[in-house]
N, CA, C and O of each residue as an XYZ file, in Angstrom:
792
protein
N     -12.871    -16.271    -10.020
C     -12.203    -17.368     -9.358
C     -12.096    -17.051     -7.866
O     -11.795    -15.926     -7.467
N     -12.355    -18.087     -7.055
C     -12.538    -17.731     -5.687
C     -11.057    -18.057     -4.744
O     -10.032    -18.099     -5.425
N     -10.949    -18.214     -3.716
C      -9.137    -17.667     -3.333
C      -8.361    -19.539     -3.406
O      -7.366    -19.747     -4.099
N      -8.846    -20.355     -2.818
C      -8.291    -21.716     -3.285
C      -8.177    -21.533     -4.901
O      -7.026    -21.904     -5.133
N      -8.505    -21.325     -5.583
C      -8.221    -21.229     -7.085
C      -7.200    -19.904     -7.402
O      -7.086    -19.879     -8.627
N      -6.750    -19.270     -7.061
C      -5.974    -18.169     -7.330
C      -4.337    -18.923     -6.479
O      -3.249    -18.940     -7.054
N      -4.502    -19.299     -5.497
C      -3.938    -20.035     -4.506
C      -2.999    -21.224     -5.855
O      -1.803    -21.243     -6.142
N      -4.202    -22.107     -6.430
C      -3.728    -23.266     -7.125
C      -2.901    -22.836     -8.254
O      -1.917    -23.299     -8.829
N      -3.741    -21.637     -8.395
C      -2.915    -21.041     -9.826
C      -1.723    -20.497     -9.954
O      -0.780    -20.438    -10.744
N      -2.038    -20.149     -9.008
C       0.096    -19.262     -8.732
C       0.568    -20.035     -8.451
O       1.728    -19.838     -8.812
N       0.458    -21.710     -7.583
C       1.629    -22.374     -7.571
C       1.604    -23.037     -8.863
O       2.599    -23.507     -9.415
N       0.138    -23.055     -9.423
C       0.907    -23.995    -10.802
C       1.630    -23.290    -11.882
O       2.629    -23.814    -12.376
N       1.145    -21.999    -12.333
C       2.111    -21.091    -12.632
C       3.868    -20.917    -12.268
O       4.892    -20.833    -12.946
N       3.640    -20.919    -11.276
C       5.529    -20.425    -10.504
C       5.982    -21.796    -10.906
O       7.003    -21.760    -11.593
N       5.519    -22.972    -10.675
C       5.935    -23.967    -10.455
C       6.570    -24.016    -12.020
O       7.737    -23.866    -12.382
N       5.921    -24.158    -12.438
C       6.141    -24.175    -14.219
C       6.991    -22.746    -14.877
O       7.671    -23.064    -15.853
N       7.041    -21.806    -14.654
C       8.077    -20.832    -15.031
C       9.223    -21.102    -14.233
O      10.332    -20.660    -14.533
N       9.050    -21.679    -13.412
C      10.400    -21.782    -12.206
C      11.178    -23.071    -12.688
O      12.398    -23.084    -12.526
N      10.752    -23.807    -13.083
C      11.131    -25.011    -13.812
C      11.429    -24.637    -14.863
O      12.504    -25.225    -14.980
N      11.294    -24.038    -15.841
C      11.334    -23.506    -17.144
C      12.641    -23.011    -17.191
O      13.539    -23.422    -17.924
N      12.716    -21.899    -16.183
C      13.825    -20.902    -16.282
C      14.614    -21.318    -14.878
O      15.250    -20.449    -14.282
N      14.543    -22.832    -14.316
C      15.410    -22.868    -13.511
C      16.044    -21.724    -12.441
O      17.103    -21.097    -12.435
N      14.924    -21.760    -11.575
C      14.664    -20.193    -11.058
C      13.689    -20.878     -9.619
O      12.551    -21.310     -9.801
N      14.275    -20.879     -8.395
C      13.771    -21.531     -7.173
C      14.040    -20.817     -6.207
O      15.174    -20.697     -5.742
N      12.645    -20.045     -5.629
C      13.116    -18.953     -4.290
C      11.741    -19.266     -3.397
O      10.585    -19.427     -3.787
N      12.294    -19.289     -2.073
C      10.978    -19.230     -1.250
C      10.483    -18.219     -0.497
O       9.867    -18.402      0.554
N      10.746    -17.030     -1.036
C      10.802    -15.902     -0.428
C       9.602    -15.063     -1.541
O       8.714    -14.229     -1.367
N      10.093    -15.727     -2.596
C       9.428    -14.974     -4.186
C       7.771    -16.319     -4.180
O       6.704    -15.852     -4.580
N       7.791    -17.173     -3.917
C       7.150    -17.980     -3.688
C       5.372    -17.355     -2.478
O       4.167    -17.106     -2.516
N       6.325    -17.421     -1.803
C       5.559    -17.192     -0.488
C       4.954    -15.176     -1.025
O       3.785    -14.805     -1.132
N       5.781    -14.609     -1.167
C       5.054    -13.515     -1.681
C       4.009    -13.681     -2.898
O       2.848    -13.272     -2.860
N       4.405    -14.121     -3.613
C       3.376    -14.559     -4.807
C       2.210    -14.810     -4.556
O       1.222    -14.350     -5.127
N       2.262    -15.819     -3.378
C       0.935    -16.651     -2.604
C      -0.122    -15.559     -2.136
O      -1.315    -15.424     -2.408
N       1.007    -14.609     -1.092
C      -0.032    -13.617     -0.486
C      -0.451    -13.064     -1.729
O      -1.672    -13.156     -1.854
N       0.085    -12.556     -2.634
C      -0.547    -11.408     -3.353
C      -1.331    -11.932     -4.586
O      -1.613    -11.216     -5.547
N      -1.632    -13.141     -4.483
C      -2.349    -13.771     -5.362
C      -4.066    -13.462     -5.153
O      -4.925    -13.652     -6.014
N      -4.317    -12.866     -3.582
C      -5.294    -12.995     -3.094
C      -5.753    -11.572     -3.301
O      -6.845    -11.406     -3.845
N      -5.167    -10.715     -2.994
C      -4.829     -9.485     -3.011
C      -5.807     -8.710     -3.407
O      -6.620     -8.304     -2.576
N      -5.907     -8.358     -4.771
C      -6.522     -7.927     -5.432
C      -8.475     -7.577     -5.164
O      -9.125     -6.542     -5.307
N      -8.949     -9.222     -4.661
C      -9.787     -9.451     -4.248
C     -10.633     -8.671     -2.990
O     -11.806     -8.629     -2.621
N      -8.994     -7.919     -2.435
C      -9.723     -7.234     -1.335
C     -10.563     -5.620     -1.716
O     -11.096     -4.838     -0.928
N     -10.428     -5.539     -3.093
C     -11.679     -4.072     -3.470
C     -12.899     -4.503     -3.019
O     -13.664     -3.783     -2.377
N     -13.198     -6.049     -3.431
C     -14.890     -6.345     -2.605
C     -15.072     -5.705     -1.449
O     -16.124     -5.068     -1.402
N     -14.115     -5.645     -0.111
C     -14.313     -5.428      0.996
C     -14.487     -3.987      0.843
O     -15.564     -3.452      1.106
N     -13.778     -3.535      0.555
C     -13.220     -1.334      0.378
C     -14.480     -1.109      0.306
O     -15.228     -0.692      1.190
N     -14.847     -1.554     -1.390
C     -16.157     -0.952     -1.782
C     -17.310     -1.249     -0.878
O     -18.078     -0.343     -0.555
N     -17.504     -2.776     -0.351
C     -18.879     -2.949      0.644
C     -18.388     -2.128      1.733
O     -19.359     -2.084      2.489
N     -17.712     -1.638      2.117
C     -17.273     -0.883      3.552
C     -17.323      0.758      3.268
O     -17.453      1.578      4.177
N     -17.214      1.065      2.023
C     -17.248      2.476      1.905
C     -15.958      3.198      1.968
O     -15.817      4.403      2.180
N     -15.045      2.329      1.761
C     -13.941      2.990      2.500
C     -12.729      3.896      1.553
O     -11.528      4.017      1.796
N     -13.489      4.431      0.470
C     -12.611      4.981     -0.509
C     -12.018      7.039     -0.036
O     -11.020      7.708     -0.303
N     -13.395      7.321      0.792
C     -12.933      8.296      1.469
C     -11.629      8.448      2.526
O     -10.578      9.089      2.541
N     -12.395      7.365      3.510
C     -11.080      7.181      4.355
C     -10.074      7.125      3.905
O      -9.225      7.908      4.331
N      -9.756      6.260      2.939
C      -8.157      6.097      2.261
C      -7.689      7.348      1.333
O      -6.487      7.610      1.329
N      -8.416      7.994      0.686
C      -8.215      9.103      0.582
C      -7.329     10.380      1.356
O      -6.321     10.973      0.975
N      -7.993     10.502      2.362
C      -7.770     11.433      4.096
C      -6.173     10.862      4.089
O      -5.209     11.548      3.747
N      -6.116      9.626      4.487
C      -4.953      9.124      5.431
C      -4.251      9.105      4.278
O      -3.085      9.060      4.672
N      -4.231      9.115      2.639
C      -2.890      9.800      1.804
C      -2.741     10.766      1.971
O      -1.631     11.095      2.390
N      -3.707     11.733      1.757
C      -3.044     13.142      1.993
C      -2.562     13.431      3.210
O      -1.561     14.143      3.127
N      -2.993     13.062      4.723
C      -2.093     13.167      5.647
C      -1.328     12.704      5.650
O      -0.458     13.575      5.620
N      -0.729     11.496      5.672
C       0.093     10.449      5.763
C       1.762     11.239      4.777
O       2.963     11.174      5.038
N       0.923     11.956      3.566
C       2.110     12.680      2.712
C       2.540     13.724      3.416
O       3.755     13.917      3.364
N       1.540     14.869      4.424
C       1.922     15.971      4.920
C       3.162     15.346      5.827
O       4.345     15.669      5.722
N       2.518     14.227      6.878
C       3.960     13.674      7.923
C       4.907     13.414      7.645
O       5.731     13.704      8.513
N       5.512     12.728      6.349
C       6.225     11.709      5.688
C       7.197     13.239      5.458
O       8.319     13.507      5.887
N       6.361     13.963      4.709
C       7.509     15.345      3.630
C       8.429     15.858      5.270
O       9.526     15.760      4.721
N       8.615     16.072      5.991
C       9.542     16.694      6.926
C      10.427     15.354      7.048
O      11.617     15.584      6.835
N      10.151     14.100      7.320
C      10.815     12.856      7.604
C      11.839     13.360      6.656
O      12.965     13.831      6.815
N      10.932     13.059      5.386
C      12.082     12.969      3.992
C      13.003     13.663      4.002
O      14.078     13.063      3.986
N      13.068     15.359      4.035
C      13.574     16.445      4.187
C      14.935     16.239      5.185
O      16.044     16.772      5.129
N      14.520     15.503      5.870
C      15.501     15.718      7.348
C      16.879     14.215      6.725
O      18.094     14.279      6.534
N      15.963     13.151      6.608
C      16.690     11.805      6.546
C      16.825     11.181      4.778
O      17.413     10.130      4.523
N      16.204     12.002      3.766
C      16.702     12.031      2.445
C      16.438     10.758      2.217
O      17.466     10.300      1.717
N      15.425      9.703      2.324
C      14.756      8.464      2.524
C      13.470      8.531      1.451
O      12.384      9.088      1.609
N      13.933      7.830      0.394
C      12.310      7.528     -0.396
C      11.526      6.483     -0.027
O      10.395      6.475     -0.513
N      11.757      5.808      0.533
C      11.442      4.390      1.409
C      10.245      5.037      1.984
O       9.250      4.331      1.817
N       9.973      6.308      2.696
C       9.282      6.430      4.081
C       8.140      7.259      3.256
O       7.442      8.053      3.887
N       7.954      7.094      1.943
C       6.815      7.371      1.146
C       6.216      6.202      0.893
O       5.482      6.301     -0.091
N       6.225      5.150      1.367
C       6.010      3.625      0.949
C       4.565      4.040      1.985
O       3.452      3.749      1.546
N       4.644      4.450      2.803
C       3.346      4.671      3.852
C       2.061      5.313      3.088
O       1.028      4.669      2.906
N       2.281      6.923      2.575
C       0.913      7.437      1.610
C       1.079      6.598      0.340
O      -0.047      6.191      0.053
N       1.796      6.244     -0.373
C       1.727      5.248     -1.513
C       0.920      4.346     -1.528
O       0.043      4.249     -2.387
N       1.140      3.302     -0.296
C       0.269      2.180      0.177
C      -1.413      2.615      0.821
O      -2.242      1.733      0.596
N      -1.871      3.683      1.465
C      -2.755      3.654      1.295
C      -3.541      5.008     -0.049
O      -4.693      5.412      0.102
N      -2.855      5.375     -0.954
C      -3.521      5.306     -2.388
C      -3.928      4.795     -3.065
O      -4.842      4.983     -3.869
N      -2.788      3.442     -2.661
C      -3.145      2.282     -3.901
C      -4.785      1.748     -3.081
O      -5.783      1.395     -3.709
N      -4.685      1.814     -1.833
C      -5.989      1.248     -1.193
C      -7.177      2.397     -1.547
O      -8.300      1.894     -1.565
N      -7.155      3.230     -1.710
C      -7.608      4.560     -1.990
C      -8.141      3.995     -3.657
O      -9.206      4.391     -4.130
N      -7.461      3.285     -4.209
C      -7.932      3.294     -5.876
C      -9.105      1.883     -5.807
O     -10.117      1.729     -6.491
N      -8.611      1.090     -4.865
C      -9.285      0.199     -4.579
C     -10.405      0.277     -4.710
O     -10.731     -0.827     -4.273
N     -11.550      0.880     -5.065
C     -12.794      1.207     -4.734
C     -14.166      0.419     -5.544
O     -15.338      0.550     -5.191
N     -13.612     -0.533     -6.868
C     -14.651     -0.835     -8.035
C     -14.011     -2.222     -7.820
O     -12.816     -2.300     -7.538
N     -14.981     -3.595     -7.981
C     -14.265     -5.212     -7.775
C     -13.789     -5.040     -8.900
O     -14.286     -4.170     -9.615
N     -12.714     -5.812     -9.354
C     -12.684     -6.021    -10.723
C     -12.450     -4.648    -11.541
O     -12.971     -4.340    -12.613
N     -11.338     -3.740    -10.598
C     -11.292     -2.691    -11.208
C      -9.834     -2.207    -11.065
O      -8.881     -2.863    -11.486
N      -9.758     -1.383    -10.634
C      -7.968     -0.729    -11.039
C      -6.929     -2.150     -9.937
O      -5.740     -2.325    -10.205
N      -7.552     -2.905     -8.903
C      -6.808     -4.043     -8.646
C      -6.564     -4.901     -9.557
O      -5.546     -5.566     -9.367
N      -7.278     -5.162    -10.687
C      -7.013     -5.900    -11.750
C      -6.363     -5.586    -12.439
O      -6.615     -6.233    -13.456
N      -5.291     -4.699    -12.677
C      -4.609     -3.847    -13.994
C      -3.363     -4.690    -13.738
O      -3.145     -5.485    -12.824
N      -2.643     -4.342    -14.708
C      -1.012     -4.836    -14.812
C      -0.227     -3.538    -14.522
O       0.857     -3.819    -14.009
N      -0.425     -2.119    -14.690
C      -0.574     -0.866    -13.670
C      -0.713     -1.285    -12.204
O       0.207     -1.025    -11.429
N      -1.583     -1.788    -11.868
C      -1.952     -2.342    -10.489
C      -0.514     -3.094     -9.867
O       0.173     -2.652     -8.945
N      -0.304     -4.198    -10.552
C       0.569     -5.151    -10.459
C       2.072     -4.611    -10.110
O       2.890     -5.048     -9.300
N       2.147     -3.431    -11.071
C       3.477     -3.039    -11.129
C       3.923     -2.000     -9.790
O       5.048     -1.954     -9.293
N       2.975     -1.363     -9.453
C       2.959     -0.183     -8.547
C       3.052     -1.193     -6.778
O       3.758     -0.881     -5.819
N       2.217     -2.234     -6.862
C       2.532     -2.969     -5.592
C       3.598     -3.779     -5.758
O       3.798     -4.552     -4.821
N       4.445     -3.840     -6.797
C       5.561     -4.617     -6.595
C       6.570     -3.400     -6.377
O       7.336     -3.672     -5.453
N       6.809     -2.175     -6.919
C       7.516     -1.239     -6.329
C       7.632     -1.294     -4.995
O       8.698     -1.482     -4.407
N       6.029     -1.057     -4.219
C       5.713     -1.081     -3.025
C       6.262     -2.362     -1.676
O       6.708     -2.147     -0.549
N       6.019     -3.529     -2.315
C       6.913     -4.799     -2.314
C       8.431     -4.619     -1.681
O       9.005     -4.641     -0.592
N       8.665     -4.449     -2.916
C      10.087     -4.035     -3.212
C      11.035     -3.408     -2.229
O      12.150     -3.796     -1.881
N      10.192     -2.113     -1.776
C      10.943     -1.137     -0.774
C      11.057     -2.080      0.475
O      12.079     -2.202      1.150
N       9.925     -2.700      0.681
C       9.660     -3.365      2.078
C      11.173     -4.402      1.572
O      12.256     -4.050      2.039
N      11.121     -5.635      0.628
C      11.917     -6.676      0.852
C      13.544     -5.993      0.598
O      14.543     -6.705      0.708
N      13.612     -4.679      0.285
C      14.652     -3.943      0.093
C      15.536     -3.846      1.580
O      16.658     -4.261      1.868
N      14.530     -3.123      2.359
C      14.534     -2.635      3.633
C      15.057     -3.961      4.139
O      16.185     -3.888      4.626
N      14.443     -5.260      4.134
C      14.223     -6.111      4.888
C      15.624     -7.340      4.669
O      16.186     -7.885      5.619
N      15.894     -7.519      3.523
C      16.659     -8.306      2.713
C      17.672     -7.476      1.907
O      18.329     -8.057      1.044
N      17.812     -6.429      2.078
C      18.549     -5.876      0.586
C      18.233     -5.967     -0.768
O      18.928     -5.612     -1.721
N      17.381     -6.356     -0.772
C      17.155     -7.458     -2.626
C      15.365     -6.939     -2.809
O      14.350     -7.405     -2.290
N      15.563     -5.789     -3.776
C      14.100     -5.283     -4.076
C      13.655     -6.186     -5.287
O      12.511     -5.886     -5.626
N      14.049     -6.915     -5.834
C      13.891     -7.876     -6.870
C      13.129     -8.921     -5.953
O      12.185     -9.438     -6.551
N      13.268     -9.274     -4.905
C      12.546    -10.857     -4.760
C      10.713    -10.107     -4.388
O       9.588    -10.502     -4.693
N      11.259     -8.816     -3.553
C       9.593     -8.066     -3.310
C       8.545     -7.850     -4.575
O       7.333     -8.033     -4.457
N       9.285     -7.370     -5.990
C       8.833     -6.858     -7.005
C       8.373     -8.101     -7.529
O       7.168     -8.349     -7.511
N       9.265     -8.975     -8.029
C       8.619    -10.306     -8.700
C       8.135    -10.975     -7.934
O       7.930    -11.943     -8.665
N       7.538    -11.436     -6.423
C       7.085    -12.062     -6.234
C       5.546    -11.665     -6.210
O       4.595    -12.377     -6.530
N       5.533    -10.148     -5.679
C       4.052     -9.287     -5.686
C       3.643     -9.407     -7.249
O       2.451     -9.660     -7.419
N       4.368     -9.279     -8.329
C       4.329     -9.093     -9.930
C       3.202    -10.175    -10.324
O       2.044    -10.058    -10.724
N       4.378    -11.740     -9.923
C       3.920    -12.837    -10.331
C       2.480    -13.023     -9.285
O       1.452    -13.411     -9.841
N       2.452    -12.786     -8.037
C       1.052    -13.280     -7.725
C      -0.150    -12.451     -8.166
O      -1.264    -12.973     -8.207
N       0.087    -10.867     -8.577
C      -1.358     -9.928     -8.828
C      -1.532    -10.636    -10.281
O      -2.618    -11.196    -10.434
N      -0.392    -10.706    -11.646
C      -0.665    -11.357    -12.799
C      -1.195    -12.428    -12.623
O      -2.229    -12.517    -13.284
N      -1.037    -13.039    -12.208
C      -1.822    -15.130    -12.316
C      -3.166    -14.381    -11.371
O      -3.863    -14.115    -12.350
N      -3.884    -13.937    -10.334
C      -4.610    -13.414    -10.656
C      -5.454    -12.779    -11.140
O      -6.587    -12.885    -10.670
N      -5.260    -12.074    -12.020
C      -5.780    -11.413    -13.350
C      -5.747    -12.485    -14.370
O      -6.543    -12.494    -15.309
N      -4.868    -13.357    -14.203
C      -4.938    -14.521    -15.387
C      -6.202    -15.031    -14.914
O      -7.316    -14.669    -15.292
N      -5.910    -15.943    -14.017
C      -7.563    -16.395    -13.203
C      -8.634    -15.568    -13.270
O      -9.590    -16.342    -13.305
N      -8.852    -14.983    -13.290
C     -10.219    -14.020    -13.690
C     -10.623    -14.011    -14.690
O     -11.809    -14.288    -14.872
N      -9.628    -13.624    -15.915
C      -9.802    -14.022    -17.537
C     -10.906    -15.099    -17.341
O     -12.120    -15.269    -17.447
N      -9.728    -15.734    -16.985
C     -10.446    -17.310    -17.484
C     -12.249    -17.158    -17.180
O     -12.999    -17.764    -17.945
N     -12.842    -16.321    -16.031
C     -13.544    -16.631    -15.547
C     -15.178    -15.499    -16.774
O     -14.784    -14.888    -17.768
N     -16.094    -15.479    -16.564
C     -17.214    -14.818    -17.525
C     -17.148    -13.058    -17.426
O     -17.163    -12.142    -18.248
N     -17.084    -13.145    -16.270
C     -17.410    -11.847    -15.827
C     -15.825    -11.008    -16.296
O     -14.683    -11.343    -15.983
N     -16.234     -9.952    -17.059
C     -14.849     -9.612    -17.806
C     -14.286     -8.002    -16.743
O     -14.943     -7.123    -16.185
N     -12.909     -8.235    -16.864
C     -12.341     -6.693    -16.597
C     -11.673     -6.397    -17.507
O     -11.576     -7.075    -18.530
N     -10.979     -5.119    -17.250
C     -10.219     -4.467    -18.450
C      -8.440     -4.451    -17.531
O      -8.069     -3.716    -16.616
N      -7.853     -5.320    -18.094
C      -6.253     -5.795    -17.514
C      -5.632     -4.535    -17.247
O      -5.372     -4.021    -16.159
N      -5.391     -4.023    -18.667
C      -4.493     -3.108    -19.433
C      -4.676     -1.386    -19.130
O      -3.830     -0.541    -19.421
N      -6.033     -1.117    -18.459
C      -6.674      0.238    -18.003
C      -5.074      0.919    -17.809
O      -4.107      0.156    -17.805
N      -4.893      2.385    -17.654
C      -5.644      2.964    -18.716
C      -5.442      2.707    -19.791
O      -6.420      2.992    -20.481
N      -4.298      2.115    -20.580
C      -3.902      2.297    -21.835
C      -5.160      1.688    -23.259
O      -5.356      2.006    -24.432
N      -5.786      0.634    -22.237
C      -6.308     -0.117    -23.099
C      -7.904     -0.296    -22.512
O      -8.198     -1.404    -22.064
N      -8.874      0.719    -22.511
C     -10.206      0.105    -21.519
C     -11.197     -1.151    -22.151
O     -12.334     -1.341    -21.719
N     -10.655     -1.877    -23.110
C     -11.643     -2.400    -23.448
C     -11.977     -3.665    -22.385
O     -11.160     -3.869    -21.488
N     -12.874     -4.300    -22.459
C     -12.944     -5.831    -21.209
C     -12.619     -6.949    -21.594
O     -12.667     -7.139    -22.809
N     -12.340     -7.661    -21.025
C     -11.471     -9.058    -21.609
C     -12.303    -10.191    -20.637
O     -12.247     -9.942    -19.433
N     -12.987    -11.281    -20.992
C     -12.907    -12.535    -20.546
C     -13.031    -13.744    -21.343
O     -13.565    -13.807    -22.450
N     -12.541    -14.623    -20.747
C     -12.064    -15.513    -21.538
C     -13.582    -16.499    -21.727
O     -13.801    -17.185    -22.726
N     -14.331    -16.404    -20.781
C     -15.387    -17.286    -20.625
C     -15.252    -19.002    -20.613
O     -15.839    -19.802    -21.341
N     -14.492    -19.205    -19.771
C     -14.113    -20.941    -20.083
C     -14.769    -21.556    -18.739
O     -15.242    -22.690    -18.660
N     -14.713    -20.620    -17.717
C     -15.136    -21.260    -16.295
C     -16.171    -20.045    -15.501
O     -16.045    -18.892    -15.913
N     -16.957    -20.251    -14.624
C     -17.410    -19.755    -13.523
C     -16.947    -19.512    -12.184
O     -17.039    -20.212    -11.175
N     -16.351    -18.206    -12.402
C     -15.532    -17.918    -10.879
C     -16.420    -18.733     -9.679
O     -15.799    -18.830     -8.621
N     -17.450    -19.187     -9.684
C     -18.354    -19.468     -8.578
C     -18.185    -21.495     -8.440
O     -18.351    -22.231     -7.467
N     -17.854    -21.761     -9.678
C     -17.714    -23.178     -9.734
C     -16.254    -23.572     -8.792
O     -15.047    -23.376     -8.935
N     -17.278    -24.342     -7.603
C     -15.719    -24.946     -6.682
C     -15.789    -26.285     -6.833
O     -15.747    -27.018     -5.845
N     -15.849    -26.535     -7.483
C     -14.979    -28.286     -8.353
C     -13.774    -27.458     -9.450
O     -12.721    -28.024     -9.744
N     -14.184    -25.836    -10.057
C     -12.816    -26.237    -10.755
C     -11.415    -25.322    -10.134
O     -10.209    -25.335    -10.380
N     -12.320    -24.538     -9.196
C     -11.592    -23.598     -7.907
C     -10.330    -25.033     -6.810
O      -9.146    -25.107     -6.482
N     -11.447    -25.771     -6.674
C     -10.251    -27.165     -6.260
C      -9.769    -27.962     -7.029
O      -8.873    -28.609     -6.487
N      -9.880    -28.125     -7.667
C      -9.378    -28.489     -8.998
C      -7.503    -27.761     -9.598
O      -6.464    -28.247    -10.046
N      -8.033    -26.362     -9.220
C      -7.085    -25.658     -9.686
C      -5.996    -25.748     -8.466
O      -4.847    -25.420     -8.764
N      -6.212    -26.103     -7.315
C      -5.562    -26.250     -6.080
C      -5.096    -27.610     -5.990
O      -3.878    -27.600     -5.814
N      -5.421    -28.411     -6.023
C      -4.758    -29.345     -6.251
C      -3.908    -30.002     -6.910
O      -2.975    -30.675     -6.472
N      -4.395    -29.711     -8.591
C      -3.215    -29.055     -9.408
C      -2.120    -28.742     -9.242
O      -1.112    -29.438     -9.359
N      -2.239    -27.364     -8.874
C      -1.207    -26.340     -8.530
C      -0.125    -27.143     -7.262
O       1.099    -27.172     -7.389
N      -0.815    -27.707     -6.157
C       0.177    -28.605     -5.184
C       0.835    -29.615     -5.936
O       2.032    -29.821     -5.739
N       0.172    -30.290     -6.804
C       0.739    -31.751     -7.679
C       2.100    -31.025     -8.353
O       3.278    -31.208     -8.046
N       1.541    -30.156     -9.356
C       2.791    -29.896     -9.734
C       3.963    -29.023     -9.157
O       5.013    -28.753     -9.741
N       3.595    -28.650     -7.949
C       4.886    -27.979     -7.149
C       5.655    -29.115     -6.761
O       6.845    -29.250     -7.046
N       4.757    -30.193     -5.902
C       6.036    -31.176     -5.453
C       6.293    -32.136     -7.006
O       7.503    -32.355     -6.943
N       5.942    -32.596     -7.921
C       6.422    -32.977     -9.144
C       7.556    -32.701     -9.434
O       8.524    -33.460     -9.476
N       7.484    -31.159     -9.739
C       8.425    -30.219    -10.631
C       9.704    -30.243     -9.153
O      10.871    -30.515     -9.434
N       9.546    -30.119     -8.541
C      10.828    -29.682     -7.094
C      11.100    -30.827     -6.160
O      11.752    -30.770     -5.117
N      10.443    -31.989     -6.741
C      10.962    -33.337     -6.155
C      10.336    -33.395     -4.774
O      10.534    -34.448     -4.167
N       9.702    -32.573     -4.236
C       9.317    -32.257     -2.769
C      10.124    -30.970     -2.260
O       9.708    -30.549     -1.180
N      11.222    -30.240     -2.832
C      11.640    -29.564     -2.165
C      11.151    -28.298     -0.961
O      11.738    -27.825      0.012
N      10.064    -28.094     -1.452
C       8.885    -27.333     -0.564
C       8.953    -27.589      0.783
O       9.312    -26.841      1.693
N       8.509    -28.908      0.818
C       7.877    -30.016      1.632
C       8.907    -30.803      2.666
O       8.695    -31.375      3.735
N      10.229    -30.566      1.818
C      11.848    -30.736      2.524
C      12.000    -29.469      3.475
O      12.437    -29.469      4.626
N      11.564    -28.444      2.767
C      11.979    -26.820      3.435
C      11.038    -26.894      5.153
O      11.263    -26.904      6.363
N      10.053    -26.925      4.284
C       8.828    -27.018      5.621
C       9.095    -28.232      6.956
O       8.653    -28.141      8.102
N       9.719    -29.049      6.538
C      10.142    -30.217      7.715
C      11.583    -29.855      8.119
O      11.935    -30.435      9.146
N      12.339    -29.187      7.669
C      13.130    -28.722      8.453
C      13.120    -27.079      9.212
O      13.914    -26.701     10.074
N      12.091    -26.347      8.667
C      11.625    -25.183      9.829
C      10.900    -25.929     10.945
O      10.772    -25.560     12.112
N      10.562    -26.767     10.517
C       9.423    -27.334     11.992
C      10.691    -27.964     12.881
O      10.702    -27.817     14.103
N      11.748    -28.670     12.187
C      12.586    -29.578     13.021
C      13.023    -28.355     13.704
O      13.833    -28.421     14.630
């Protein structure tokens, strides 16, 4: 599934669990969105080569960080070699970015940031959660199979219903996904957005 379709899918997703469970944040929203895309970026790592580099800059990145820690007793300021490991694993499309492992470790990562930022490591965790899953959902759907569940589970999973490459159902899924956000929230989105602009 190509990024307008991952895009459509997480809002039609959120839109519909959020309605469900009466559950409305635009903070968890808007994270979802970014990290819906997310995943997608191993294409780049791997065409770029860049699994060494990210490599290097964890293990340094940990040597700098360990005196920080030591001095200011801060797990937060490991969020730096963490984040580029996880880029470091990045290295295969359709590979350890696709896991629900994957999912969980950047919502930790999330987390610290909307912790830091907001107090509230819950809106960082579920919003990174919900956008890497509906990604991986979107892929299912698509021929070309990954394995979700790695390590616990390596076998490959696709659902075969669509062609990640087909953009009638990539917009399709985007348009969708907008219909039923303002449906389900009356416009409230669309209320939010006209009064940041006012």
């Amino acid at each position: 599934m190509h990024r307008e379709g991952h895009i459509g899918l997480t809002l039609l997703l959120f839109s519909t669990f959020s309605f469900i469970f009466n559950f409305w944040n635009n903070t968890v929203l808007v994270i979802s969105l970014i990290f819906s895309v997310v995943p997608d970026y191993d294409m780049h790592l791997q065409r770029y080569g860049m699994k060494k580099l990210f490599g290097l800059l964890t293990a340094m990145s940990t040597i700098l960080v360990i005196p920080v820690f030591i001095q200011h007793r801060n797990f937060t300021i490991f969020a730096i070699p963490f984040s580029f490991y996880l880029l470091f694993l990045m290295s295969e499309h359709r590979g350890f970015s696709h896991t629900v492992v994957f999912a969980i470790l950047c919502g930790v990562l999330t987390g610290f940031f909307t912790f830091e930022i907001f107090r509230d490591f819950i809106i960082g965790f579920l919003g990174e959660f919900l956008g890497v899953m509906s990604h991986i959902f979107g892929d299912l759907l698509t021929h070309r199979p990954l394995t979700p569940f790695y390590p616990f589970y390596k076998r490959k999973i696709a659902f075969r219903i669509i062609k990640s490459s087909n953009s009638a159902a990539n917009m399709a899924f985007l348009i969708l996904g907008m219909i039923v956000l303002v449906i389900l929230y009356k416009g409230k989105i669309v209320q939010s957005i006209i009064s940041i602009v006012r």
